[in-house]
LUMMAR-712161 format. One record per residue: x, y, z of N, C-alpha, C in turn; chain. Coordinates in Angstrom, 1 decimal, padded with zeros to 4 digits. Example, Ala and Ser with C-alpha at 12.3 -4.5 7.8 and 13.67 -1.06 7.14 Angstrom:
<recs>
npx;npy;npz;capx;capy;capz;cpx;cpy;cpz;cadena
013.2;-005.7;007.8;012.3;-004.5;007.8;013.2;-003.3;007.8;A
012.8;-002.2;007.1;013.7;-001.1;007.1;012.9;000.0;007.9;A
</recs>
This chain:
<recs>
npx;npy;npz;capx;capy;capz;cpx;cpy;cpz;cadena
045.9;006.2;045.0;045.8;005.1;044.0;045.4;005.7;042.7;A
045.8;005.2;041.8;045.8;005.9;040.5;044.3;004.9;039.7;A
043.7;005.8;039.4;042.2;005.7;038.5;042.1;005.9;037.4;A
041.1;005.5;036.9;040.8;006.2;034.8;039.8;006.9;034.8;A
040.0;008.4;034.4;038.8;009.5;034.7;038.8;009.3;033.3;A
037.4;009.7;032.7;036.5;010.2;031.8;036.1;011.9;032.2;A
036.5;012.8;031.6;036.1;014.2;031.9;035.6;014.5;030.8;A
034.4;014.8;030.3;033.4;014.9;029.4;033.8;016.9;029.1;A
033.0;017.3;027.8;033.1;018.5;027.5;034.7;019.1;028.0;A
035.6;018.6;027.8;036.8;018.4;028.5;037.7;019.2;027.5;A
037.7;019.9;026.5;038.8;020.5;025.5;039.1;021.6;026.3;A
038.4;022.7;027.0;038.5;024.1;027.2;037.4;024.4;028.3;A
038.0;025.6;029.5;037.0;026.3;030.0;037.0;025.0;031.4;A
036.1;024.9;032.7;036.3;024.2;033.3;036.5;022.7;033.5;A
035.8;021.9;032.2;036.3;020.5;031.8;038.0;020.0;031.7;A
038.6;021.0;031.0;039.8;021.3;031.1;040.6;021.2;031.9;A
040.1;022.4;033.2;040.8;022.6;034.3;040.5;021.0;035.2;A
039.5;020.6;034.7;039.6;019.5;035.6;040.1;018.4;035.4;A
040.2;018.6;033.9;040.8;017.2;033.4;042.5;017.3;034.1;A
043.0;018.2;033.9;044.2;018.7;034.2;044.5;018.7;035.9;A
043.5;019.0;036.7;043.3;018.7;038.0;043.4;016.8;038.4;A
042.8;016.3;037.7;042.5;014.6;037.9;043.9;014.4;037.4;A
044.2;014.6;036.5;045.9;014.1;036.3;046.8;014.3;037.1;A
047.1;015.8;037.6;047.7;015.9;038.9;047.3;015.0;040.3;A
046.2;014.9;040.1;046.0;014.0;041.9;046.2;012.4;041.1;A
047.3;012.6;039.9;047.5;010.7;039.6;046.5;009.8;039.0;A
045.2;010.3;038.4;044.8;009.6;037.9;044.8;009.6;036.1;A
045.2;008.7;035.1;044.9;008.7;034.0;043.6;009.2;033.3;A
043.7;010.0;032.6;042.1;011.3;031.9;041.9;011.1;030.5;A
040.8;010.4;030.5;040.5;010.6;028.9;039.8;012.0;029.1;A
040.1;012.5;028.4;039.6;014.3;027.6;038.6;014.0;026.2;A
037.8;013.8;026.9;036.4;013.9;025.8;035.7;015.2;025.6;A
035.5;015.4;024.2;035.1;016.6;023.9;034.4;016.0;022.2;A
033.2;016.8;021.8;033.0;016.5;020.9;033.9;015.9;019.5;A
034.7;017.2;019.2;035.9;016.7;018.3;037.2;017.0;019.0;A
037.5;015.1;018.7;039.1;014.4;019.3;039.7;015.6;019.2;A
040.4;016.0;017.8;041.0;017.5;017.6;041.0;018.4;018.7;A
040.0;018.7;019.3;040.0;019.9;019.9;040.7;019.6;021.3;A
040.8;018.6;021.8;041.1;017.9;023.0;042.7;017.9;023.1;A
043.3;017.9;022.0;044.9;017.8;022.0;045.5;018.7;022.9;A
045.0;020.1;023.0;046.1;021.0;023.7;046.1;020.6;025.3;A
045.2;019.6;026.0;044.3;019.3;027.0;045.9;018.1;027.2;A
045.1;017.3;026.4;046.5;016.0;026.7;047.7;016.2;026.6;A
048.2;017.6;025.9;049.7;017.7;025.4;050.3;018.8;027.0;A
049.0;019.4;027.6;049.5;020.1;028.9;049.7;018.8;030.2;A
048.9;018.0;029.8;048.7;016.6;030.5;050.4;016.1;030.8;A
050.7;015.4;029.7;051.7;014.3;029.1;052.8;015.4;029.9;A
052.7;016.3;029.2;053.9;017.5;029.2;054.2;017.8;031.3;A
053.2;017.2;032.0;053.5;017.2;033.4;053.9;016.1;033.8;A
053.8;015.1;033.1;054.1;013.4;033.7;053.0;012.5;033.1;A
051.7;013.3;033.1;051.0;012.6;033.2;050.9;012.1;031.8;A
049.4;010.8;032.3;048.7;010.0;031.1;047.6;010.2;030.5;A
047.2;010.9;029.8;045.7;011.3;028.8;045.9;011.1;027.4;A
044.8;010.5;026.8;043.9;010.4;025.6;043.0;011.2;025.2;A
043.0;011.7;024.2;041.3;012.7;023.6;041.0;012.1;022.5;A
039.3;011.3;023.1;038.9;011.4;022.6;037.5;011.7;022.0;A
037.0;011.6;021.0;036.0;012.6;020.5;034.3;011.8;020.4;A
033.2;012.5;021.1;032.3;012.1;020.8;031.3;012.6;021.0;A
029.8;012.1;020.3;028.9;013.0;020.8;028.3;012.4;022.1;A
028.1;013.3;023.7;027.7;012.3;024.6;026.0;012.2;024.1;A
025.2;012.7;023.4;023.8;012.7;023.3;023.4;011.0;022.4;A
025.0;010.9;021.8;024.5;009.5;020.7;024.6;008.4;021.7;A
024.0;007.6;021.9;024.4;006.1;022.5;025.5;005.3;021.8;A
025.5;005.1;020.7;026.6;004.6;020.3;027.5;004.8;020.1;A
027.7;006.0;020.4;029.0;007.1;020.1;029.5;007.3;021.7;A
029.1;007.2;022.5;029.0;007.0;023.9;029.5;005.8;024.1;A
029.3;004.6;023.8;029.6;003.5;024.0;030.8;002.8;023.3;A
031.2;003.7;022.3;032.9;003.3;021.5;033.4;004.0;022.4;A
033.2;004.9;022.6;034.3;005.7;023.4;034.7;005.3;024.9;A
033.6;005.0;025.5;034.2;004.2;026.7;034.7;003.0;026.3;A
034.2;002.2;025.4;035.3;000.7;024.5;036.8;001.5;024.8;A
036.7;002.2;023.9;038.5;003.1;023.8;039.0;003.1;025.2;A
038.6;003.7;025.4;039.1;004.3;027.4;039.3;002.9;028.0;A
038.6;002.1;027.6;039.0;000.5;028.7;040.0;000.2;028.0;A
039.9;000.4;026.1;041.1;-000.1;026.0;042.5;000.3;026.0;A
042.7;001.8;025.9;043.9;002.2;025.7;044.3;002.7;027.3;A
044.0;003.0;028.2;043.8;003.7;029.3;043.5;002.4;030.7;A
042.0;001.8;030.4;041.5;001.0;031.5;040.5;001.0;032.0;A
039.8;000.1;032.5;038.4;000.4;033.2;038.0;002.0;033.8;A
037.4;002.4;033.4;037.2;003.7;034.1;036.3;003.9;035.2;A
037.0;004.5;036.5;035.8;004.5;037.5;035.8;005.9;037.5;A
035.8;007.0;037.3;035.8;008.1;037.9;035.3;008.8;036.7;A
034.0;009.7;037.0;033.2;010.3;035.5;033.0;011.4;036.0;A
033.1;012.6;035.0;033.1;014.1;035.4;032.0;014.4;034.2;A
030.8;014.3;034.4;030.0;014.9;033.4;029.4;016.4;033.5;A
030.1;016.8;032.3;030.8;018.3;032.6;030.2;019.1;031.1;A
029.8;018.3;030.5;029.4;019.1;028.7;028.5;019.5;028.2;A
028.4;020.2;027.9;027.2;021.5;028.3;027.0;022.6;027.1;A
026.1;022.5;026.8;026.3;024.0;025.8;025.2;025.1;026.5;A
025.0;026.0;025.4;024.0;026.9;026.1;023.4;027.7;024.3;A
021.8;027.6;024.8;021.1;028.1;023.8;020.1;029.2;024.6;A
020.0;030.4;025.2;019.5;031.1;025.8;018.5;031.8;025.1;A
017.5;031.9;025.7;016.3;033.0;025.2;015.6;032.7;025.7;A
015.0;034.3;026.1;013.2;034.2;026.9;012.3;033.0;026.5;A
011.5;033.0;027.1;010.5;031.9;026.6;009.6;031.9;025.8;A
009.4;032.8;024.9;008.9;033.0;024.4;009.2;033.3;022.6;A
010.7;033.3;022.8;011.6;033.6;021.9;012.1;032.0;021.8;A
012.1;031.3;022.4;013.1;029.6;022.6;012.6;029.0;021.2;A
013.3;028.1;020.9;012.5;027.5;020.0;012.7;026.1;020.6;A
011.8;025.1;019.8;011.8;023.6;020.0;013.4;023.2;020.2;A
013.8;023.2;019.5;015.4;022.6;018.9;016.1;023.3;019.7;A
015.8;024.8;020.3;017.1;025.1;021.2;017.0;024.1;022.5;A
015.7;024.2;023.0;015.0;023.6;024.1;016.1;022.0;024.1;A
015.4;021.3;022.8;015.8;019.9;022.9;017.1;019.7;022.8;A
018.0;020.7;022.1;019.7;021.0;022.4;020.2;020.9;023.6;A
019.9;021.7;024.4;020.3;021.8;025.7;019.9;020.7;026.6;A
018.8;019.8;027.0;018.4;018.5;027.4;019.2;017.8;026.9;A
019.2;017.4;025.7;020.5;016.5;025.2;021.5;016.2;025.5;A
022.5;017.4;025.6;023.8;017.4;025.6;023.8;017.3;027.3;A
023.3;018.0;028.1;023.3;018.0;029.6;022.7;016.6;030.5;A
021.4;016.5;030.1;021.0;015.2;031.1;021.0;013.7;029.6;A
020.6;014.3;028.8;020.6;012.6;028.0;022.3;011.6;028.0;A
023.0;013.4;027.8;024.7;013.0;027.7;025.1;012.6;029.2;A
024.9;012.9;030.2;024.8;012.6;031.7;024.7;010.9;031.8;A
023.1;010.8;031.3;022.5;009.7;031.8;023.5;008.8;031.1;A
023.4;008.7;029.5;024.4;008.0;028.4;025.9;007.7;029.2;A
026.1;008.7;029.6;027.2;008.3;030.2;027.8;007.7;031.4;A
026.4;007.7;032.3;026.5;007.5;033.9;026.4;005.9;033.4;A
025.6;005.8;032.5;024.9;004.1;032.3;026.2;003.2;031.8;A
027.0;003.5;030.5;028.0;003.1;029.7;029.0;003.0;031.1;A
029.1;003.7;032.3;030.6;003.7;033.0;029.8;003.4;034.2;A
029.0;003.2;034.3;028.7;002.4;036.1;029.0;001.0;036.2;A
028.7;000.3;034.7;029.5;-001.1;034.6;030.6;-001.7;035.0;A
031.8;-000.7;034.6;032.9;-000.7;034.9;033.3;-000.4;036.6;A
032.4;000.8;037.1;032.4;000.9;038.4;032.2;-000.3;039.4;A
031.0;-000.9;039.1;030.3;-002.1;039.8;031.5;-002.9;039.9;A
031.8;-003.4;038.4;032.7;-004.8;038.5;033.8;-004.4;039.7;A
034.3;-003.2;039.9;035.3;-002.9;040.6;035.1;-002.7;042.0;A
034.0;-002.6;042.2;033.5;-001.5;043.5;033.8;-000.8;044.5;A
034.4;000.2;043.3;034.5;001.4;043.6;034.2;002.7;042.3;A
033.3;004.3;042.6;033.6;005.0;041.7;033.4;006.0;042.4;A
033.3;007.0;041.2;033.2;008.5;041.3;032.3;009.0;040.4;A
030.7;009.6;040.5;030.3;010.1;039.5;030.2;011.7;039.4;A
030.9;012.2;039.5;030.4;014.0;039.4;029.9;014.9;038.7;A
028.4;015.1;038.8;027.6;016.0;037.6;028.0;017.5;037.7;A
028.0;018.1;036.8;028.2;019.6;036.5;026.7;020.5;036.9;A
026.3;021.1;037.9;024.9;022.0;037.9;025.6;023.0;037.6;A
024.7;024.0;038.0;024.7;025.2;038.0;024.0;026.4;038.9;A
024.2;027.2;039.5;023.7;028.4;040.2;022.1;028.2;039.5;A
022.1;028.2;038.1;021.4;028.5;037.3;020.1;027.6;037.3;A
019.9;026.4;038.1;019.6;025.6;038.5;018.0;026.0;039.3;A
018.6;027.2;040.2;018.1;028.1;041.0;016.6;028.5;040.2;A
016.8;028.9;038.6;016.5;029.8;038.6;017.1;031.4;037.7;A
017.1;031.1;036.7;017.7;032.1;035.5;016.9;032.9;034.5;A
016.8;034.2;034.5;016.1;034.5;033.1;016.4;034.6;031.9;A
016.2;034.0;030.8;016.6;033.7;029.8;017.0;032.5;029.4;A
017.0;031.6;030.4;017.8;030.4;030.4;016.9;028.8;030.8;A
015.2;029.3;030.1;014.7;027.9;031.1;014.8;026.8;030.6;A
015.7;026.5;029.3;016.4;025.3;029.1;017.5;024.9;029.9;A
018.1;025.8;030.1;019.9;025.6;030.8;019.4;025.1;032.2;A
018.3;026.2;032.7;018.1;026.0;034.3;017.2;024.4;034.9;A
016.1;024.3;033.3;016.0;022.6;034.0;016.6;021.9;033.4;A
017.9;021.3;032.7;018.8;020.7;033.1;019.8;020.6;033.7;A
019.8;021.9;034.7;021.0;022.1;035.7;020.5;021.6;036.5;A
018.7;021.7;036.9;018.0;021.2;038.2;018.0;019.7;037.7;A
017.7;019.2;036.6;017.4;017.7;036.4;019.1;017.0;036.7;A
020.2;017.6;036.3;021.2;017.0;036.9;021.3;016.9;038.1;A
021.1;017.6;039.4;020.7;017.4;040.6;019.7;016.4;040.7;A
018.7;015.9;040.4;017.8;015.0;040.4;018.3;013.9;040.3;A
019.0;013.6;039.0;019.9;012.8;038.5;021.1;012.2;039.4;A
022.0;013.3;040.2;022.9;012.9;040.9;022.1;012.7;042.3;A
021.3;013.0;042.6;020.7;012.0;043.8;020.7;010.2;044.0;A
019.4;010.0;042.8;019.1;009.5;042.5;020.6;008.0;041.9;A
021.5;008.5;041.2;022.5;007.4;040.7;023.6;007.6;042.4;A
023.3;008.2;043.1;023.6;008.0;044.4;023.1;007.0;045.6;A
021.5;006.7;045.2;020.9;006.0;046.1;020.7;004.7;045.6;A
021.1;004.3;043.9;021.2;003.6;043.2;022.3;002.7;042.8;A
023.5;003.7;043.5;024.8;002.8;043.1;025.5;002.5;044.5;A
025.0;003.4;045.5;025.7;003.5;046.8;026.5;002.3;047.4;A
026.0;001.1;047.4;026.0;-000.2;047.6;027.1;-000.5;046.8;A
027.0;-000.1;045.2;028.3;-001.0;044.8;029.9;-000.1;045.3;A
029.7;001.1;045.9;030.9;001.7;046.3;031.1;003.0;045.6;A
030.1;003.3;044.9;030.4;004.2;043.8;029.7;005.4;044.6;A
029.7;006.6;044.5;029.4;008.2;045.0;028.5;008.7;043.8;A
027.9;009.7;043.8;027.6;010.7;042.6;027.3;011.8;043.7;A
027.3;012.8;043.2;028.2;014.4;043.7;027.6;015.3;042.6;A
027.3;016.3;043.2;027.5;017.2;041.5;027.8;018.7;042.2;A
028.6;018.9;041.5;028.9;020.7;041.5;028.5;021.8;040.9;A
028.2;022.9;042.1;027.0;023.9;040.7;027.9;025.2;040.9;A
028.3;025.6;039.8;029.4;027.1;039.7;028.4;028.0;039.9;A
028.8;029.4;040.4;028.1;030.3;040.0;028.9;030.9;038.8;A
029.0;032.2;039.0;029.7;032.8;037.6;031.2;032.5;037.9;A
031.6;032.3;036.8;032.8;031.1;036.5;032.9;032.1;034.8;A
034.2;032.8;034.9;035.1;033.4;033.7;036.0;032.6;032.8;A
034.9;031.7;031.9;035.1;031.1;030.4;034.8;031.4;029.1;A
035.1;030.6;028.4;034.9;031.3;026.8;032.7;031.2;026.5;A
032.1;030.4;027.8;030.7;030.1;027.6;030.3;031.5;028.1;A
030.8;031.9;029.1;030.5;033.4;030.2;030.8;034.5;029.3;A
031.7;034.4;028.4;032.1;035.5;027.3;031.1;035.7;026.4;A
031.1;034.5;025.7;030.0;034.4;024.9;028.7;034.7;025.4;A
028.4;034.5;026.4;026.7;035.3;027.0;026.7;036.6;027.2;A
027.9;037.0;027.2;028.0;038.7;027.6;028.0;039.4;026.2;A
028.5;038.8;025.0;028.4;039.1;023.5;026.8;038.8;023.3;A
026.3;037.8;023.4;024.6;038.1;023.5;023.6;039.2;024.2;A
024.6;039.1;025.3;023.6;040.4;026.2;023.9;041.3;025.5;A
025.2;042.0;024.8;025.3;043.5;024.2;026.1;043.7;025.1;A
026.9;043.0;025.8;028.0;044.1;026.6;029.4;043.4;026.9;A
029.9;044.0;027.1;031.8;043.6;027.0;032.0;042.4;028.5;A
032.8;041.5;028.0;033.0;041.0;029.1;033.4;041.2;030.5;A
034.1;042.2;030.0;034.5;043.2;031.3;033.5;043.5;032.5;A
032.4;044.2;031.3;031.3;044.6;032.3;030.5;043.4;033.0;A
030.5;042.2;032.2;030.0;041.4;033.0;030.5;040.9;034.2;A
032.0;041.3;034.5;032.9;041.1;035.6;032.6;041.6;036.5;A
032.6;042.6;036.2;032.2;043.8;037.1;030.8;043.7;037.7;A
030.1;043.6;037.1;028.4;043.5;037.7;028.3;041.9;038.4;A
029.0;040.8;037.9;028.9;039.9;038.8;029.8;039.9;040.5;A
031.0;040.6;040.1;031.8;040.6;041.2;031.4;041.3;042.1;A
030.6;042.6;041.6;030.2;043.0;042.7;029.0;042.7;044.0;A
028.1;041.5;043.3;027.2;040.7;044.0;027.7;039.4;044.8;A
029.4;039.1;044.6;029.7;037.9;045.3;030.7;038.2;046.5;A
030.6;038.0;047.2;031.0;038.1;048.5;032.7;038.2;048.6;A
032.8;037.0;048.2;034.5;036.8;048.0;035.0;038.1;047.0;A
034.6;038.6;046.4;034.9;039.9;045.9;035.9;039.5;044.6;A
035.6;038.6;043.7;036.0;038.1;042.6;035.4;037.2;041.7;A
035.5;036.8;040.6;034.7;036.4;039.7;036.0;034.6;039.7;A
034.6;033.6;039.6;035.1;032.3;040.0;035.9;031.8;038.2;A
037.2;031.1;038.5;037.5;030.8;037.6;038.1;029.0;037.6;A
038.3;028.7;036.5;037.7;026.9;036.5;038.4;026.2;037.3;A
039.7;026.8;037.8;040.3;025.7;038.7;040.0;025.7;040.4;A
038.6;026.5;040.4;037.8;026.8;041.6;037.3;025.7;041.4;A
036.5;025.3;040.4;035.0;024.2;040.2;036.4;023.1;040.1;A
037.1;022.9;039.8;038.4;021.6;039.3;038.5;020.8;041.2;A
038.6;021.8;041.8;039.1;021.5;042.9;037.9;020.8;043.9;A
036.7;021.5;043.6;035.7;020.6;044.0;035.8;019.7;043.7;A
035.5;019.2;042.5;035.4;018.1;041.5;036.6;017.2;041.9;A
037.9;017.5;041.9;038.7;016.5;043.0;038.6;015.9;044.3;A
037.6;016.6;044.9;037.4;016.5;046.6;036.6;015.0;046.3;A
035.2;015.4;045.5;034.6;014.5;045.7;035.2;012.9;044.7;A
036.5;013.2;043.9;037.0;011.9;043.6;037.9;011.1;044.4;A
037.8;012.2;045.6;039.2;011.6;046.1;038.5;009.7;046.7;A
039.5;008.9;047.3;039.5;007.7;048.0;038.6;008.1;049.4;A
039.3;009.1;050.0;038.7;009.7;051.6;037.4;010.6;051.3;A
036.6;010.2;050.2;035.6;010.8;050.1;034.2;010.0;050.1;A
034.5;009.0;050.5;033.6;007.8;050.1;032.2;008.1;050.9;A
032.2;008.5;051.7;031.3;008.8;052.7;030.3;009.7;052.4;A
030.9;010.6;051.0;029.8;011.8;050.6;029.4;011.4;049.5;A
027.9;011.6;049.4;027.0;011.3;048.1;026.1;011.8;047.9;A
025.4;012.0;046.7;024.1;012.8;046.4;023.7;014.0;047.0;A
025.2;014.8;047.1;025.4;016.3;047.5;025.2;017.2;046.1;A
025.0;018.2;046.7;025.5;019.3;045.2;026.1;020.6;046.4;A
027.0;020.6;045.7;028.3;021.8;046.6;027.9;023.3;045.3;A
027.8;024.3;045.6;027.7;025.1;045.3;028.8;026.4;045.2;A
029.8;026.4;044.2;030.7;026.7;044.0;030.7;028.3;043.6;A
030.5;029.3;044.7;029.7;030.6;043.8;030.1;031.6;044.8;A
031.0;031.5;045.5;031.8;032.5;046.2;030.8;033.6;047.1;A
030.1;032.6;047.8;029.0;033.3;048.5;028.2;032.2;049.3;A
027.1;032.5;050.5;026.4;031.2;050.8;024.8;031.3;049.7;A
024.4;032.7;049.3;023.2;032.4;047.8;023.8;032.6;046.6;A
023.4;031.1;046.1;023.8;031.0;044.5;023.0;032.1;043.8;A
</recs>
């Protein structure tokens, strides 16, 4: 049965691959990404397969910017039951080096943009009763050095998808969340230009600690992220699947 996905941080990198994954299993994708612009090459690989996608652009941290944009989506597209909150930045540094604003950056965009968005599209879910909510964790979740912004909003999105699991269960709706381990995107690139070293090498030092004997790439995390939208999935909720080519993230 064909659905209206919302795939958040959706221009590039695994939002992307998923938005591009949810079209192929038949469902209509809005491709949200901060700026509309950047979302085009997303909907033009979309359309260009059959499918139906929209990009458009918002901040998920603003409320009201959150709440036009699902207006849009109902209007041009349709009630949306199926949400991939997936948008995410990264401001890394010791703790000691962090500052206030990187801290509050990263919260924002990960769990305020989450919650903002779980709230704005559960409405639509209820009336229907049926959804999909799937949060984005992270390995990092665990436990990261350098990263104790990233890692408590990776753990607080787990909290989060419990909780809008035991909350919405009743009206038919799921929430799920998927946590990558290393996952080869333009975010994983960019951390290895921070660290001082070539991406390459970060390839190599991560691949050699994961089992599967390869470095995870987005249409790994995409295919998760489909399982738990599917119809025959109704049964699972307030999981977090661990997407990290190993059984320790």
């Amino acid at each position: 049965m064909t659905r209206i996905a919302i795939v958040t941080g959706a221009a590039r990198g695994i939002g992307a691959a998923t938005a591009r994954r949810l079209a192929a299993d038949g469902h209509a994708v809005a491709v949200l990404d901060l700026e509309e612009a950047a979302c085009a090459d997303v909907v033009a690989a979309i359309v260009a397969d059959g499918g139906r996608a929209i990009a458009v652009g918002a901040d998920v941290a603003d409320a009201g910017a959150v709440g036009d944009a699902v207006d849009r989506v109902v209007a041009e597209l349709g009630a949306p039951t199926i949400l991939v909150n997936n948008a995410g930045i990264l401001r890394d540094n010791l703790l000691f080096k962090m500052s206030e604003s990187d801290w509050d950056a990263v919260l924002s965009v990960h769990l305020r943009g989450a919650f903002l968005m779980s709230r704005a599209v559960q409405k639509h879910q209820v009336e229907t009763g049926w959804g999909r909510i799937v949060n984005l964790s992270s390995t990092s979740a665990l436990g990261n050095r350098g990263q104790a912004n990233y890692a408590a909003a990776k753990a607080g999105m787990q909290g989060l998808t419990k909780t809008l699991a035991i909350e919405l269960g009743r009206y038919g709706v799921t929430a799920n969340a998927v946590a990558p381990g290393f996952i080869q995107t333009d975010m994983t690139r960019a951390t290895a230009e921070r660290m001082g070293i070539t991406f390459e090498q970060m390839i190599e030092a991560s691949v050699a600690q994961i089992p599967v004997g390869r470095g995870g790439v987005p249409d790994d995390v995409a295919a998760a992220v489909s399982f738990f939208c599917r119809e025959d999935a109704g049964f699972v909720s307030g999981q977090v699947l661990y997407v990290a080519g190993g059984p320790r993230a």
